[in-house]
C-alpha positions, 0 to 999 in steps of 0.5 A, a space after each residue: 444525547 451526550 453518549 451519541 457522540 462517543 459512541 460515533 467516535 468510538 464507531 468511527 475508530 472501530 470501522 477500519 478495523 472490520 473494513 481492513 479484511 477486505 483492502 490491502 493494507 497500503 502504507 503511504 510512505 516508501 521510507 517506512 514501509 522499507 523498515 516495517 518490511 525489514 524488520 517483519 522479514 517480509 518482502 516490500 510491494 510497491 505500487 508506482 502510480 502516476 496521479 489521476 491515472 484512469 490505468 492505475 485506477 483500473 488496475 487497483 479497483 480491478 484487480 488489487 482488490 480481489 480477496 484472494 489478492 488482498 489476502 495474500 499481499 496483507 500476509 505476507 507482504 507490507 504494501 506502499 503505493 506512492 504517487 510517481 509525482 510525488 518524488 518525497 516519498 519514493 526515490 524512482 530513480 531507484 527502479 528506472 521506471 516510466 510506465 505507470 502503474 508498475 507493480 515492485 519488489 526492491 527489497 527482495 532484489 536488495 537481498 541477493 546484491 
């Protein structure tokens, strides 16, 4: 009975890693997610959507989760979704924007300024 219990936990650890192939890799804070972009020289997608939004769930199960979308955003892309509500981890001011869910790419026209 006592080794039941690591191999959950090591189960448990593992699931990500198998079930990651088939999500996009959305990281939660925009600060971050702009240095990982950075320093990996890849462009930043950001996801904006407005919290309980039937649209924006439509658009994420719909359409972000195709596996050719999936594919593409996790190579060459690093992905952060935030919550328009939730101003601490997104400065929307930045890309003027009401309309949710809205779809970004600040850091590739960060580059040509």
């Amino acid at each position: 009975m006592p080794l039941q219990q690591p191999i959950k936990l090591l189960f448990l650890w593992l699931l990500p890693l198998f079930a990651s192939a088939n999500h996009v890799h959305w990281m939660g804070n925009y600060d971050r997610a702009l240095q990982k972009a950075h320093d990996m020289h890849k462009p930043l997608l950001v996801l904006v959507v407005a919290k309980d939004s039937p649209t924006s769930n439509t658009i994420i199960k719909n359409v972000l989760m195709k596996q050719k979308y999936v594919d593409i955003i996790n190579e060459k892309m690093t992905a952060v979704i935030v919550t328009y509500e939730g101003s601490q981890s997104y400065p929307v001011e930045m890309y003027y924007t009401t309309e949710f869910p809205t779809l970004s790419f600040p850091l590739m026209m960060m580059s040509f300024l």
